[in-house]
N, C-alpha and C positions, 0 to 999 in steps of 0.2 A: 592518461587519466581515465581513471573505468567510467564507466558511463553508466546509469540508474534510470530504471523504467519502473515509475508505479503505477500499482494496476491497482484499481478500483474496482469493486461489483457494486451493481444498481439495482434497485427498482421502484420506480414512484420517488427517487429521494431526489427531485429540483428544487428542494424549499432547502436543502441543506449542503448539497453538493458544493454549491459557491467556497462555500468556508471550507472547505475540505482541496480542492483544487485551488485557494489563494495559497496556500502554503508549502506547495510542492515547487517551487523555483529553484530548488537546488537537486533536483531530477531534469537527466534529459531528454524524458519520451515520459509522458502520461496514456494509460491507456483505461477507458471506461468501460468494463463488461458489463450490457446490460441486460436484463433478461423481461424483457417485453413490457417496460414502463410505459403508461397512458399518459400521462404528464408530460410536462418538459423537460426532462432529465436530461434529452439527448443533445435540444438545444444549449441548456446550461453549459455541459460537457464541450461540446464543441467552440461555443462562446468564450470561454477558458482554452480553448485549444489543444483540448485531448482528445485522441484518436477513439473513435466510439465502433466496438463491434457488438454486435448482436446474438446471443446464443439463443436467441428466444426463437427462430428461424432455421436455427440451425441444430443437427446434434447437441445437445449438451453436454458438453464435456463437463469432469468433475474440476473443481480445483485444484487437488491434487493430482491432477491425471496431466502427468511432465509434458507428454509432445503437445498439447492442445496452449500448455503455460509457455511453452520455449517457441515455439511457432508463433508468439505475437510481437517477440520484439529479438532486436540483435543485441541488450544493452546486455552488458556483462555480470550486472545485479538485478535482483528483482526485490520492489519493497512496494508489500499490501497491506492496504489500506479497506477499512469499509466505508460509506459514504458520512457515517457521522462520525468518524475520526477527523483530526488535525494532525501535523505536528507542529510542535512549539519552536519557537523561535530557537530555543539555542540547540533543539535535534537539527533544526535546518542549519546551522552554523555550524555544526559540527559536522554535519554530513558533506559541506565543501570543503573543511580541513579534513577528513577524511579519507578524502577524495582524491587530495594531493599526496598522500601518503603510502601510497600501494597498498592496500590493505591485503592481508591473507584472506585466503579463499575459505570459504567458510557460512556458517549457519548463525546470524545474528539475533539475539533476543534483545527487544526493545521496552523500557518501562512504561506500560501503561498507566495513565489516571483517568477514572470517570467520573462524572458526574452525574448526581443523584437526581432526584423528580424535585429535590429542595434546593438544588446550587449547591452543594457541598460536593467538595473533590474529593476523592479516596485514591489512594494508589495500591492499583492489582500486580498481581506478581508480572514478571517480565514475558513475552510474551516473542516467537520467535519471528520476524515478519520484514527482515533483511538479509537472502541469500543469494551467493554464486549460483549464474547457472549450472556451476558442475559437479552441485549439489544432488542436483537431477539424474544426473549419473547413477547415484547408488539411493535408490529411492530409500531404503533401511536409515541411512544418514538423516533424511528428513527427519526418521520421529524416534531416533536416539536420545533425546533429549540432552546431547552435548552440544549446546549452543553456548557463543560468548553471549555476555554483556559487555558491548563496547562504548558507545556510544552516550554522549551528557543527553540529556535533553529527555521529552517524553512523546508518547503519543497520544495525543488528546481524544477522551471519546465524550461526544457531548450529548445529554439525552433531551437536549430543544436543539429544532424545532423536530415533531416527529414524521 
């Protein structure tokens, strides 16, 4: 069964973090890039039980810059998240039946929905933020924009708390 590492970037976001790491249960490595939060972000993160590294200390790597993203974890997928994202309940359902099904190797686009400064959802175009690491291979493949849409479910972005 492939194995799923989300990676999270931070800063200052311990008021929102929580909601954001309850719903990754059906990943098997969480990791928290942070870049130099004064808050509690870190304890949050680890309270949750994800791996927290620091680029605030160190080189910053870009995010797209492959050996800095493949060098944090061994899982076989990578899916990013920002700290006011979720996903909803039936992307996490789906991502365990998913899981069981060998998926092709590949660049995934997931449907986002946001929400506004009023509580109303909107749903934004799909967004690519579920790939093989062997994707990383041919950096060109990253922004082809031949991504599936596979998967039910959404990624939730919430704009409380900020």
């Amino acid at each position: 069964m492939p194995g799923i590492c989300a990676i999270l970037h931070t800063h200052n976001d311990a008021r929102r973090l929580g909601r954001a790491l309850e719903t990754l249960r059906a990943c098997d490595e969480v990791i928290v890039i942070d870049r130099g939060s004064g808050d509690c972000t870190l304890d949050v993160a680890r309270e949750y039980g994800a791996r927290v590294v620091s680029w605030a200390a160190e080189p910053r790597p870009s995010q797209t810059e492959p050996a800095a993203i493949l060098a944090l974890s061994a899982c076989d997928w990578l899916l990013t998240l920002s700290s006011d994202e979720s996903i909803s309940e039936l992307l996490e359902a789906e991502l365990y039946e998913w899981r069981l099904a060998a998926p092709p190797f590949g660049l995934y686009s997931l449907e986002i929905r946001e929400q506004d400064t009023g509580g109303e959802w909107h749903v934004l175009a799909p967004e690519p933020r579920l790939l093989h690491r062997s994707c990383f291979a041919d950096p060109q493949h990253l922004h082809t924009g031949n991504h599936r849409k596979l998967l039910q479910g959404s990624i939730l972005r919430f704009s409380f708390p900020k």
